[in-house]
C-alpha positions in Angstrom: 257.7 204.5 56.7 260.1 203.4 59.8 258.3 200.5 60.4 257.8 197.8 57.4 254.7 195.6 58.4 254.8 191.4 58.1 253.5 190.5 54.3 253.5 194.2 52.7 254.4 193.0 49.3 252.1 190.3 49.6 248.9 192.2 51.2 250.0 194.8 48.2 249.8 192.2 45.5 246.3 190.2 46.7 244.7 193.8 47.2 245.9 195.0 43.4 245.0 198.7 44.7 243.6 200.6 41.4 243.2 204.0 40.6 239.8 205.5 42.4 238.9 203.0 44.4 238.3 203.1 48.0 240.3 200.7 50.4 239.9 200.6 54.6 243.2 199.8 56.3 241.4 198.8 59.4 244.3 198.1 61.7 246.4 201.3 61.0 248.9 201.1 63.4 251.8 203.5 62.4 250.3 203.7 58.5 252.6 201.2 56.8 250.2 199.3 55.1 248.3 202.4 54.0 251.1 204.2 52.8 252.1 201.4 50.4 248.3 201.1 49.2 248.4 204.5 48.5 251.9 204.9 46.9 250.7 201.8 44.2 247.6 203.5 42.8 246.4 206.8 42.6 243.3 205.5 45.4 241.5 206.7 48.4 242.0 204.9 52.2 240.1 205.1 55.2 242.7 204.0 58.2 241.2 203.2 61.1 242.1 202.3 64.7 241.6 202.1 68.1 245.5 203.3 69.6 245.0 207.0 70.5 249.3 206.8 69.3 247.9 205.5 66.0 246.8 209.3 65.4 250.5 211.1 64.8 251.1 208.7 62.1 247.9 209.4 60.9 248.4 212.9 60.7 251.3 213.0 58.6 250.4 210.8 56.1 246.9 213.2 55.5 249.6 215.9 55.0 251.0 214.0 52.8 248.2 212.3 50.9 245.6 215.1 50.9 242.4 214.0 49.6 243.0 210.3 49.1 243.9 209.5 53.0 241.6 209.9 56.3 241.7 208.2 59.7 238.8 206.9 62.0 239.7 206.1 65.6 237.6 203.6 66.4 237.4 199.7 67.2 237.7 197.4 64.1 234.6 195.5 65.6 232.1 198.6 64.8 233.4 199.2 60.9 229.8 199.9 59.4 229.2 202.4 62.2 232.9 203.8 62.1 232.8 204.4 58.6 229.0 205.8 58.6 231.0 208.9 60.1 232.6 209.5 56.5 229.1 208.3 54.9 231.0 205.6 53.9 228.6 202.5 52.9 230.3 199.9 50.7 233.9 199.1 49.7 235.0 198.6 46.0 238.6 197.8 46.9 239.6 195.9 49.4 240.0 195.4 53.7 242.9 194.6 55.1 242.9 193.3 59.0 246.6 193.0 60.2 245.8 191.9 63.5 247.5 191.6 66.8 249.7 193.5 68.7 252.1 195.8 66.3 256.1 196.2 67.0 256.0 199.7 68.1 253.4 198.6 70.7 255.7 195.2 71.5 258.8 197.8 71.8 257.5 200.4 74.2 257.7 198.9 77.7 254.7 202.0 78.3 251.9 199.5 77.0 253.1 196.3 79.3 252.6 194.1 75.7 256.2 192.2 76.1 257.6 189.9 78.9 260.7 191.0 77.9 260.6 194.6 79.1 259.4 195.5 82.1 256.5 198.1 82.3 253.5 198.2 83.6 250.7 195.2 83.1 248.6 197.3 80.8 248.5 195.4 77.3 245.5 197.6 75.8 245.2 198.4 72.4 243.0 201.3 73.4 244.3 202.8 76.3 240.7 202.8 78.3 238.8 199.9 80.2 240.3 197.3 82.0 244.2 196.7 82.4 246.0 192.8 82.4 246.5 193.9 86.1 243.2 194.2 86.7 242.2 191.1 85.1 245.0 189.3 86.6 244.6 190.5 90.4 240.7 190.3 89.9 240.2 187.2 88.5 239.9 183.8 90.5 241.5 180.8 89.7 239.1 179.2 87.9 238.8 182.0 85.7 242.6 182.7 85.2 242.8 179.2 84.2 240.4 179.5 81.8 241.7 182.4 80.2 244.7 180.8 80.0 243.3 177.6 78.7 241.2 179.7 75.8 243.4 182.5 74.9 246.5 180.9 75.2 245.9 177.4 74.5 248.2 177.0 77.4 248.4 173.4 78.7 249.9 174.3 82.2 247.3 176.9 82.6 246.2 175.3 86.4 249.2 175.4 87.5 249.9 178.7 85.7 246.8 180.8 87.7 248.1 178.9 90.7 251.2 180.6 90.3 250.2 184.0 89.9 247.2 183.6 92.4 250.1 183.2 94.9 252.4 185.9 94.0 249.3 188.9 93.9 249.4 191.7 93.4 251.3 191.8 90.5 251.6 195.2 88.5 255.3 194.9 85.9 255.2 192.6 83.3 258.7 191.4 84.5 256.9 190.1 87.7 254.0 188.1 86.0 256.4 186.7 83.1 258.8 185.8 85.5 256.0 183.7 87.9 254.9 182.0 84.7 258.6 180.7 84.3 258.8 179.5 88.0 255.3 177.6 87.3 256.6 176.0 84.4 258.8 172.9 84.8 262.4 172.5 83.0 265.0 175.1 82.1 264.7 174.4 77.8 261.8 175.4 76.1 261.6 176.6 72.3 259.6 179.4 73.2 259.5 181.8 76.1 257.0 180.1 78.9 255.3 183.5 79.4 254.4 183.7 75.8 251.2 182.0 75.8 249.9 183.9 78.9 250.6 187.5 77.4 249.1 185.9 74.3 246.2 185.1 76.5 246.2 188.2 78.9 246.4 190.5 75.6 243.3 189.1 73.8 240.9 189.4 77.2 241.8 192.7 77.9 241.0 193.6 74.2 238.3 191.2 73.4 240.1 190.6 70.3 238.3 187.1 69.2 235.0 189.2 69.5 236.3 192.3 67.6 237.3 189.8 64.8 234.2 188.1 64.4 232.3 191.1 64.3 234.9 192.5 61.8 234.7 189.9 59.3 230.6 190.2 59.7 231.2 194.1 58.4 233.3 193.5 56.0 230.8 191.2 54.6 228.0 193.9 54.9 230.4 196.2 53.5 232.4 195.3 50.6 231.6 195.5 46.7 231.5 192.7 44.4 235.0 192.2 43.0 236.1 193.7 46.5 239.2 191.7 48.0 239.2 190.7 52.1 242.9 190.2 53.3 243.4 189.3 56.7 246.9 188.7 58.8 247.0 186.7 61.5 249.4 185.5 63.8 248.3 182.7 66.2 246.2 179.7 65.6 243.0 180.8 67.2 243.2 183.8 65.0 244.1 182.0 61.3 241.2 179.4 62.5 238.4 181.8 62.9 239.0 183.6 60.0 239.6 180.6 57.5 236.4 178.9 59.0 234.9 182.1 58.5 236.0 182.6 54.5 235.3 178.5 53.9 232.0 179.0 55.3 231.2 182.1 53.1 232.7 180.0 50.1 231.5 176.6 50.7 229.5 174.8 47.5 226.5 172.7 48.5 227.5 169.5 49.9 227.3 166.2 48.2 224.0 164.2 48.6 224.3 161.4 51.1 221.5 159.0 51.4 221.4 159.1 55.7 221.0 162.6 55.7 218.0 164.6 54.3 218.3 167.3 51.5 218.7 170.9 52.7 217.2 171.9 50.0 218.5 175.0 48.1 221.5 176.7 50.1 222.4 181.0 50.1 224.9 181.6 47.1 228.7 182.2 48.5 229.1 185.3 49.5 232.9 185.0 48.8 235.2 183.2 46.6 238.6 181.9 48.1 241.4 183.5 46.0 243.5 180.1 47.5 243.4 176.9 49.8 246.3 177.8 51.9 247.4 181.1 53.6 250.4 182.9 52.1 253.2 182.6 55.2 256.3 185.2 54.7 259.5 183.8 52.6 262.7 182.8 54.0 264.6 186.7 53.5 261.3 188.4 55.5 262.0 185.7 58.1 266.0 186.6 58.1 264.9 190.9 58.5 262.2 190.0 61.1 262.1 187.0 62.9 258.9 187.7 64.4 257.3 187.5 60.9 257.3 183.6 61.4 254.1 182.4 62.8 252.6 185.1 59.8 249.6 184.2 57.8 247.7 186.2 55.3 244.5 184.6 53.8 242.4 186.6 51.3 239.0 186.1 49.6 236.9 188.3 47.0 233.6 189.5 47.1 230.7 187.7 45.4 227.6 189.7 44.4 225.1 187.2 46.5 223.5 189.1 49.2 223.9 189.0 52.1 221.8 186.0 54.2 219.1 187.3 56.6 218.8 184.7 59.7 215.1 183.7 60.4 213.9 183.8 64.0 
């Protein structure tokens, strides 16, 4: 297991993998949290992603796991119908969504995910549909801006689009990170100015606010009471979806308030918060991996209330 992912002890330690039960790794990436799942109890996981490079990994650890391990490649979005394929219909261990982009991805110039290396301006998870380059050379300003604005929670992103609406075409990652940096005023800044705009760039092209939402909806459907949901995020629109997600799912009625009317008798929880605040990594993960530190892994178990069915 080359590469060590952020929060494996922890993620290890909320799951509490036990013999026989059946645990979907649904970002796989290289198989690290998988591996450790199934090195800590004698239990079955389904890995899943949507990398095509996800796939060697994936072979050698169903070599080496025979019978307890198999991979799906498919989008974490679509987990009720990826996992239909294995006649898979409910969970009785746990999901674990470690999400964003992974280092080996960040590390191979190939996939256009780092302004640091230059590469093409590809930045998809999946290797299909459209590429940043197309998104950035397509787009207009107001869009680009947008994007920016949404994704990347970039304040400069008017300026930003300006910026690269003026230097099109642009195809390397070195040329777009290096037209965000001219855009940006000031030569000190405590992060990278092209940051934000990768950031932003990378979730587009991936749909990756969409994929989560979805996600969480499945592992709702999917999961057994007792079941544990572990999520990892790292970037604010990320940890906020998902905790407003898990509050919601957990939330007691509210208190009676004499200007607003009674709601009358509310859906049980579908999920019980395992804690208030999201386990972030410990000061010697942050001294091996500095890029463990905007980390956050929130969990919550499964309830046995059923699901709610909307009313038209």
């Amino acid at each position: 297991m080359a590469h060590v992912p952020v929060l494996l002890t922890e993620i290890v330690t909320q799951l509490q993998p036990v013999d026989d039960a059946l645990y979907v790794d649904a970002t796989f990436g290289r198989g690290g949290i998988t591996q450790a799942l199934l090195e800590a109890a004698d239990c079955r996981v389904v890995g899943i992603d949507r990398d095509p490079d996800a796939g060697r990994a994936a072979t050698s650890l169903a070599r080496q796991y025979a019978g307890r391990f198999r991979f799906l490649q498919a989008r974490f979005g679509g987990l009720v119908r990826a996992l239909a394929q294995l006649d898979v219909r409910q969970i009785d261990g746990g999901i674990i969504f470690d999400l964003g982009v992974s280092s080996p991805q960040l590390d191979d110039p190939e996939r256009g995910f780092s302004f640091r290396r230059d590469g093409p301006l590809d930045m998809r998870m999946g290797r299909s549909g459209q590429t940043a380059a197309d998104v950035v050379n397509a787009s207009d300003e107001a869009a680009l801006t947008d994007i920016l604005r949404t994704f990347g929670e970039e304040r400069r992103a008017r300026r930003i689009a300006r910026a690269i609406m003026a230097a099109r075409p642009l195809t390397r990652t070195l040329e777009l990170a290096d037209v965000v940096r001219s855009a940006v005023p000031g030569g000190h800044h405590a992060i990278d100015p092209a940051t934000r705009t990768f950031q932003a760039l990378r979730i587009a092209v991936n749909d990756e606010l969409g994929e989560l939402r979805a996600a969480l909806h499945d592992a709702e459907r999917l999961l057994a009471e007792g079941a544990v949901l572990a999520v990892v995020s790292f970037h604010s629109l990320e940890d906020r979806l998902v905790k407003r997600f898990i509050v919601e799912r957990s939330a007691r009625a509210p208190r009676a308030h004499r200007h607003i009317p009674d709601p009358g008798p509310l859906a049980a929880p579908t999920f019980r918060m395992t804690r208030v605040r999201a386990i972030r990594p410990g000061p010697a993960e942050l001294r091996r991996n500095p890029r463990a530190r905007s980390a956050r892994l929130r969990t919550a178990v499964r309830t046995g209330a059923p699901l709610v069915t909307a009313v038209a």
